[in-house]
N, C-alpha and C positions, 0 to 999 in steps of 0.2 A: 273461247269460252263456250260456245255451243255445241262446238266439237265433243268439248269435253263432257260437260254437261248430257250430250245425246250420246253419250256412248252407255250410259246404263239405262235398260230398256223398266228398271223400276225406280220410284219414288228416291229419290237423295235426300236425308234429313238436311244433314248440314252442306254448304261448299265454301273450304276457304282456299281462296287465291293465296300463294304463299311466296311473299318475298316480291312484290312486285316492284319496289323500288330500285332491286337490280337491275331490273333492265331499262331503267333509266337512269343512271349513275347522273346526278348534276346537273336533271333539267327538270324541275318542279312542272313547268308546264306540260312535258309529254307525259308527265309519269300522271300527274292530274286527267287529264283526256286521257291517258288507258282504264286508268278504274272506275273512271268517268263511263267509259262506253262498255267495260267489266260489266259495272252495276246494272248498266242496260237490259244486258244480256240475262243476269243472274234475276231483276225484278219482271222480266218478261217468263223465265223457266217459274219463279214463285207463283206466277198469276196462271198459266197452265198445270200446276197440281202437279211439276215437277223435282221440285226441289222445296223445302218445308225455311229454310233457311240460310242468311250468307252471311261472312264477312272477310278479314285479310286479316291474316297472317303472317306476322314479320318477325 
């Protein structure tokens, strides 16, 4: 996510993660703790004036 997120050197209105449940076909828990530590990332880019907004996409 911060990858992605630092790759444009200006301001992102929105960021939706898209389809996150794929990559964890059938285990609530891992797929919980990735958007989990997603949101991390995504409420840390909102608090540096990087990103205006998030959510997911499915």
């Amino acid at each position: 996510m911060r990858w992605q997120t630092g790759r444009n050197r200006e301001r992102l209105d929105l960021v939706l993660p898209h389809n996150p449940e794929r990559a964890h076909p059938r285990d609530r828990p891992a797929l919980h703790r990735a958007v989990r530590e997603a949101f991390v990332v995504l409420e840390e880019a909102v608090a540096a004036g990087h990103v205006a907004g998030y959510g997911i996409a499915t």
